[in-house]
C-alpha positions in Angstrom: 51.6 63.6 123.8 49.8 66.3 126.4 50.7 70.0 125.5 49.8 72.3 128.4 50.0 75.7 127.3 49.6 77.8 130.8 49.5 77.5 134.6 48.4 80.2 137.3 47.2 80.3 140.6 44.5 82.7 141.5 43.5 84.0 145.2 40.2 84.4 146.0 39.8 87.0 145.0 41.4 86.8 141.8 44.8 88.2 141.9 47.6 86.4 140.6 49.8 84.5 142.7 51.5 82.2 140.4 51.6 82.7 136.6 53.4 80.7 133.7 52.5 80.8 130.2 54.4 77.9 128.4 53.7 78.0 124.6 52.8 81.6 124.4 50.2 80.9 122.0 47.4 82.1 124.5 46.6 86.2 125.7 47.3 86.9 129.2 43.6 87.7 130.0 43.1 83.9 130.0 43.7 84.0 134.0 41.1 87.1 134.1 38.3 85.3 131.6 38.2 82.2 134.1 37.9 83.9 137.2 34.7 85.5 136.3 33.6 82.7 134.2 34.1 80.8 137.7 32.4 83.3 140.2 29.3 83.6 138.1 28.9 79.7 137.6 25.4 78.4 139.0 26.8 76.2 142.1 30.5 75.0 141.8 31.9 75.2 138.2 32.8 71.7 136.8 37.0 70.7 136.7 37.1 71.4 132.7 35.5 73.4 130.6 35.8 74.9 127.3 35.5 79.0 126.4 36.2 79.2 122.6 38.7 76.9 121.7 40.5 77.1 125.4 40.3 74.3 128.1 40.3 74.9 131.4 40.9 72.2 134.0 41.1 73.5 137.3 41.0 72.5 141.2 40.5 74.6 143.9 42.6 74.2 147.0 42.7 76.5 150.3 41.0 79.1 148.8 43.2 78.9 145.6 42.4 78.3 141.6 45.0 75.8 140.5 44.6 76.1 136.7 45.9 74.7 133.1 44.9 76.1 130.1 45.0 73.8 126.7 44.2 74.3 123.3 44.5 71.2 122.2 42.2 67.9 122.9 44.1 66.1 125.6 42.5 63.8 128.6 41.0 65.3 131.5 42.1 62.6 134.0 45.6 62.9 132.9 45.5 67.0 132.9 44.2 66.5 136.8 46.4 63.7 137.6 49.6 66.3 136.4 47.8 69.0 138.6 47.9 66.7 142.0 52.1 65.7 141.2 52.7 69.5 141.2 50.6 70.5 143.9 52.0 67.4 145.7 55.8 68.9 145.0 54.7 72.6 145.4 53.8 71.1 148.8 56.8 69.0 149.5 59.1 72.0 149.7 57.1 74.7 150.5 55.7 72.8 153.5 52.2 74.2 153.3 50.0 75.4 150.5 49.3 78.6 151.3 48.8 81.7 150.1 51.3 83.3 151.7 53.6 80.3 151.8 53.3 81.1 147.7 53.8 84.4 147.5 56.6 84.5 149.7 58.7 81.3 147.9 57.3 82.3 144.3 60.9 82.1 143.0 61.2 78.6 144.7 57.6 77.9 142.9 58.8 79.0 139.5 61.7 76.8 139.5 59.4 74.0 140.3 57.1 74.2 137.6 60.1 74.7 135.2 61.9 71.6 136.0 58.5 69.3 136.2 56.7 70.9 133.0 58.9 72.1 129.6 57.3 74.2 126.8 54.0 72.2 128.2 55.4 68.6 128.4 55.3 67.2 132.0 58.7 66.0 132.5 60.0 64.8 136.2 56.9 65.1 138.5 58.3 64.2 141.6 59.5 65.4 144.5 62.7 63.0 144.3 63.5 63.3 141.0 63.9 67.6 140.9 65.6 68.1 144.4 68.8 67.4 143.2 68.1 70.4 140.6 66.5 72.1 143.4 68.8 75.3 144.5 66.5 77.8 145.9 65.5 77.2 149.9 62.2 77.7 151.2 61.0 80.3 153.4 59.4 79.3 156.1 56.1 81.0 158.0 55.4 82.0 160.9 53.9 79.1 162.3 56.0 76.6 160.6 59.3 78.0 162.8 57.0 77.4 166.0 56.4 74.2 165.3 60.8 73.5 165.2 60.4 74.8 168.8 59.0 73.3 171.8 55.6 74.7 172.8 56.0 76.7 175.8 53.3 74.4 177.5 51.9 70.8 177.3 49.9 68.8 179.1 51.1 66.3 181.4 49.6 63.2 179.2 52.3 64.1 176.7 56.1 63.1 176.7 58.1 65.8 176.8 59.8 64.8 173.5 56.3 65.0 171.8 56.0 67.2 168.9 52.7 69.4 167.5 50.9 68.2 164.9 52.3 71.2 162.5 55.6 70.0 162.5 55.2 67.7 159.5 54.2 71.0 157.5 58.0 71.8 157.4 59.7 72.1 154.3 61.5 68.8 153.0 64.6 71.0 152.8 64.6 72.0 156.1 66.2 68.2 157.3 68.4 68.5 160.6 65.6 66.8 162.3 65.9 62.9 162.1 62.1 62.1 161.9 59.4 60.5 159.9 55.5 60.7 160.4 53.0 58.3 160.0 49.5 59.1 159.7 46.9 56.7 158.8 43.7 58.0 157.9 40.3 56.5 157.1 37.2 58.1 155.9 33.9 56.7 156.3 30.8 56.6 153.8 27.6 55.4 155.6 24.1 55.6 154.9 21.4 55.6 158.0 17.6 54.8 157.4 15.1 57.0 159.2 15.2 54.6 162.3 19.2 54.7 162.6 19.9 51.4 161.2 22.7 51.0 158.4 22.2 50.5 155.1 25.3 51.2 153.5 28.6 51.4 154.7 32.4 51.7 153.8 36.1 52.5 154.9 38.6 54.4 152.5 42.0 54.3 154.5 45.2 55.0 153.6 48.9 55.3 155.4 50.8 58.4 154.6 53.9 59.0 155.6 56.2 61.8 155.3 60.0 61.4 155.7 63.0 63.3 157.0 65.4 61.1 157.3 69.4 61.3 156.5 70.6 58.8 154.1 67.2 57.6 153.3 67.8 54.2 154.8 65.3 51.1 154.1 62.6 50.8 157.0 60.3 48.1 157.9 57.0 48.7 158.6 54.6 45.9 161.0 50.9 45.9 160.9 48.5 43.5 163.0 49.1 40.0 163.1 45.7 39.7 162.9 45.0 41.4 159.6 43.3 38.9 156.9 43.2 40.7 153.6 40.3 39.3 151.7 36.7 38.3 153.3 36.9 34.7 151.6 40.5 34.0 153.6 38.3 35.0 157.4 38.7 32.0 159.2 37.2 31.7 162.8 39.5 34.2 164.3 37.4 36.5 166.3 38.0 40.7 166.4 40.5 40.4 163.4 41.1 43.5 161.2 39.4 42.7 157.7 40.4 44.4 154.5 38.5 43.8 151.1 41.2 44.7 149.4 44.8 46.8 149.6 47.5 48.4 147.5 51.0 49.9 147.9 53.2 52.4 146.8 55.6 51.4 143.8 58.6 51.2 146.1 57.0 48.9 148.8 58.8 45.1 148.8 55.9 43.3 150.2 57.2 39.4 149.9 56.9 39.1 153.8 53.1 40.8 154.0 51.6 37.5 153.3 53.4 36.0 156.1 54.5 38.4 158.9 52.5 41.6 157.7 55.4 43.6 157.3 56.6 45.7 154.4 60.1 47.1 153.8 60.7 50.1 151.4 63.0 53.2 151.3 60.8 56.3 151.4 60.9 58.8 148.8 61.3 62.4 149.2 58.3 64.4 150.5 54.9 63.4 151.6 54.0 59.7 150.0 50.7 57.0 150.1 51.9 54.0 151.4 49.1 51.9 151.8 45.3 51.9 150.4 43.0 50.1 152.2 38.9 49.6 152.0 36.6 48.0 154.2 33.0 47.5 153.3 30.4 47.1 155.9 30.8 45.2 159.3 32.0 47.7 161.4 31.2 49.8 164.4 29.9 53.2 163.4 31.3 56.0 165.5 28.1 57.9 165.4 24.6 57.2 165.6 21.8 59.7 164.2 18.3 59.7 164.9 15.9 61.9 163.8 12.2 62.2 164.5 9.7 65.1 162.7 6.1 65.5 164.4 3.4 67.6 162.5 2.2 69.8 165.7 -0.3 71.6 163.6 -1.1 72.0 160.3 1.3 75.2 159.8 4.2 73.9 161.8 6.6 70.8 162.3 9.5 69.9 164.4 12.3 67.9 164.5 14.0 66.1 167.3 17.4 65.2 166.2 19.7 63.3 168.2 23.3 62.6 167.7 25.2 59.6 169.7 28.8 59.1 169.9 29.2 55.5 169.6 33.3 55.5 170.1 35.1 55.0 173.8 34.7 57.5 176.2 39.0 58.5 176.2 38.8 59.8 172.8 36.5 63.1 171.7 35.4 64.1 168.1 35.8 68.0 166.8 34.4 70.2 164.5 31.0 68.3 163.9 28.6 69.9 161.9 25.3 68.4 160.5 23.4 69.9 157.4 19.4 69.2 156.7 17.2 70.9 154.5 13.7 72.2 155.6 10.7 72.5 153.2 10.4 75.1 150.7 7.7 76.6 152.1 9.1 77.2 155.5 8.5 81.0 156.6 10.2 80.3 160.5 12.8 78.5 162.2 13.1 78.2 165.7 15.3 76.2 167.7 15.6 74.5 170.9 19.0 73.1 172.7 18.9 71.2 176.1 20.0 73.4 179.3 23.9 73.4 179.7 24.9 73.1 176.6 27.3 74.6 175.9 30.0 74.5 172.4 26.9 74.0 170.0 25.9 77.1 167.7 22.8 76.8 165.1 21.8 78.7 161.8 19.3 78.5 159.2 19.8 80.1 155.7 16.8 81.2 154.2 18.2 81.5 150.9 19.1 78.4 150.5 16.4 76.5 153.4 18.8 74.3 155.0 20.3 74.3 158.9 23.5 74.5 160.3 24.3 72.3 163.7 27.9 73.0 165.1 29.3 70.9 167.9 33.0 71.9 168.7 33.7 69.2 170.7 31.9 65.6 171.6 33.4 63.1 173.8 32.8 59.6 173.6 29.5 57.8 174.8 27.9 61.4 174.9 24.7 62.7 173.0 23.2 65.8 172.2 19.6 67.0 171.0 18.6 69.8 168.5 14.7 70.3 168.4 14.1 72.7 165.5 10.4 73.8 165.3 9.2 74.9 160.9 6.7 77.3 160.8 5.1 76.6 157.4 3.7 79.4 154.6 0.2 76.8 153.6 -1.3 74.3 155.7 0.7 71.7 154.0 2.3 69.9 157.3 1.4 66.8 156.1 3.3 66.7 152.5 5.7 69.4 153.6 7.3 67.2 155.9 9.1 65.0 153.5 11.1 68.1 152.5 13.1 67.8 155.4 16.5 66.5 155.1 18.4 64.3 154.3 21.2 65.1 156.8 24.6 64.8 156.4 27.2 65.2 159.0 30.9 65.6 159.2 33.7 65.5 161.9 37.1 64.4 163.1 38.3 62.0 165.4 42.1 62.4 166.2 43.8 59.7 167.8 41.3 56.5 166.9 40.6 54.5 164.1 37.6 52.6 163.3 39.0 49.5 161.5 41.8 48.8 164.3 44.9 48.9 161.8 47.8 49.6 163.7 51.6 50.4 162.9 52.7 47.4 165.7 56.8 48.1 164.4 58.7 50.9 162.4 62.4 50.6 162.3 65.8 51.4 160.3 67.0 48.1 158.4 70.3 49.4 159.0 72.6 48.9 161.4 74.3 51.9 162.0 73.5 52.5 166.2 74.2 56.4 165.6 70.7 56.5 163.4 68.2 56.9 166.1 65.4 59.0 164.3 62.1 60.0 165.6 59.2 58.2 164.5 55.5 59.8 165.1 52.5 58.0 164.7 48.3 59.6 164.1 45.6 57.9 163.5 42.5 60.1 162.6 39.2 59.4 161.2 36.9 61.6 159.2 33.6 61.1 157.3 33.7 61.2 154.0 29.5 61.0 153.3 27.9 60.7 156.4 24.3 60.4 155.9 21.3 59.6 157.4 18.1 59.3 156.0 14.1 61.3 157.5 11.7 59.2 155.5 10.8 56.1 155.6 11.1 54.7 151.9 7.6 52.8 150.8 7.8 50.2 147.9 4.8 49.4 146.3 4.9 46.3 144.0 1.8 46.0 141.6 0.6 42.4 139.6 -1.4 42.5 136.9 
């Protein structure tokens, strides 16, 4: 059986937040040795290590240390796994994991760590299984009151009923609002050769929902009639929503999936995975990167890097960024955008000789160009040149999906008329290891 012997939560800069030693078989300068065991790591510190005779498995969330101390030789996975349920109910009823959200409901946190872990054995690790010994309320920030109100101004392509995307950060307690949210997210890992072609590609979705709802009736979810779960069950249907493969939360009753694609459950407290999906390859990649590196003298390169947004022209991506590294002998870096751009910013680090591409926002069917210009230390344009990159991008699109799964139905199984909740529905997609590829890759093959 795992024995945890402490928890605390550091800030960044090391204070404690949250602090509970369990066993008391541990000094309280545990908190203190890990901190500056962690800030004078080489590069991130790993989840678990050992400083004589303590483990210390750790995550690091907003800016926080999440930490467990053990002294005794328990599994990793499982140690994490217990992290993720707590930081899931922490969550749950504070709303947001914050710092401040912490600090100001650390007697609400307290009582949550001592009704999921006792003298260091994880005990109910759920958000539905403590409420009822739940009697504390949370306080609620700033910006999580706003969200109960109606912004003071919308645009006109939203109802008037529509809430901000903040308002599923409220509190589970807080429950006079009759509502449940739906976001599906997918995040894409795709690999681009040097001449923008795929080579690799894959979809990691899930649908999360988060529930306020009185009574906690039974709901029934609908997805597209067209989903085929399963390459070797594609018939000749054209445009239909492939899966590889799929799983469900515990409480899902999916008899009717096969048949209708619908699945009817009674969702749990708090914030709760649904659905896992993956999709691997055959898809339509939102962006599409091509980069091209001339040698214009034997001192100095340059890169043309262009980005195209692949997706339709009524959606927009945000907060793109693409990372490359530049040769280690680079003593200069210059860049060059087009004229009118405008929302793009770039850096380059010297320390650690890579570049920084910011795009705040990119619409649909666009495409922009970065030529950076690498003023070399040696005459080495030649070899230097296959220093540069790989590069690796990330963004967000809200609002649009690349796999086309869609929440066609979500209603109450009852039939009690007066239950007329609120149901919101997001769809965003992120990359999760978008990369592409500077060199060509040569193969040689030798016979004897």
């Amino acid at each position: 059986c795992i024995m945890l012997s402490q928890f605390f939560v550091l800030s960044a800069r090391g204070d404690n937040i949250i602090a509970r030693d369990f066993r008391k078989e541990m000094t309280k300068q545990t908190s203190e040795i890990f901190f500056r065991k962690v800030k004078f790591w080489q590069g991130d510190a790993p989840p678990m290590f050992n400083i004589e005779g303590i483990n210390y498995v750790h995550c690091k969330r907003n800016g926080m240390y999440f930490v467990f101390t053990t002294m005794y030789n328990s599994s990793p996975s499982y140690i994490l796994e217990i992290m993720e349920r707590l930081l899931k109910v922490i969550k749950d009823f504070c709303g947001v994991l914050t710092e401040e959200s912490l600090r100001k409901n650390f007697i609400l946190v307290y009582e949550i760590i001592d009704e999921c872990i006792d003298e260091g054995h994880p005990q109910l690790m759920t958000t539905e299984a403590i409420k009822p010994f739940i009697v504390n309320d949370p306080i609620t920030l700033n910006f999580q009151k706003a969200a109960a109100k109606k912004p003071s101004f919308k645009p006109s392509i939203f109802s008037s009923k529509t809430v901000p995307s903040t308002a599923i950060n409220r509190p589970v307690g807080s429950g006079k609002q009759n509502e449940i949210f739906v976001d599906i997210f997918e995040k894409l890992t795709v690999l681009f050769n040097s001449n923008g072609y795929i080579v690799n590609s894959a979809i990691d979705g899930y649908i999360q929902m988060k529930s306020y709802l009185q009574g906690n009736p039974e709901l029934r979810l609908t997805l597209n009639d067209d989903l085929v779960v399963g390459r070797h069950n594609v018939s000749s249907a054209i445009n239909a929503v492939v899966l590889d493969d799929c799983n469900f939360h515990e409480t899902v009753n999916y008899k009717d999936f096969e048949q209708t694609r619908t699945l009817t459950f009674i969702p749990p407290d708090g914030e709760f995975v649904l659905m896992n999906y993956r999709i691997n390859g055959e898809f339509t990649a939102p962006f599409r990167i091509y980069p091209f590196i001339d040698e214009l003298s034997n001192y100095k390169l340059q890169l043309i890097l262009k980005v195209r947004a692949c997706f339709p022209d009524d959606h927009s991506a945000n907060n793109i960024t693409l990372k490359f590294a530049v040769p280690r002998k680079a003593v200069g870096v210059s860049f060059e955008l087009p004229k009118g751009a405008v929302g793009q910013q770039n850096k380059y680090f010297s320390n650690t000789k890579t570049v920084e591409w910011t795009i705040k926002k990119m619409q649909g069917g666009q495409e922009h160009t970065l030529i950076t210009k690498i003023s070399l230390e040696t005459p080495t344009a030649s070899t230097c040149r296959k220093e540069i990159g790989p590069i690796g991008m990330h963004f967000e699109i809200p609002l649009y999906n690349v796999s086309n799964l869609a929440v066609k139905l979500l209603k109450i199984e009852e039939k009690d008329k007066k239950l007329t909740p609120y149901k919101w529905v997001r769809y965003v997609t992120q990359a999760n290891s978008y990369v592409c590829r500077c060199q060509f890759l040569i193969i040689f093959s030798f016979t004897t």
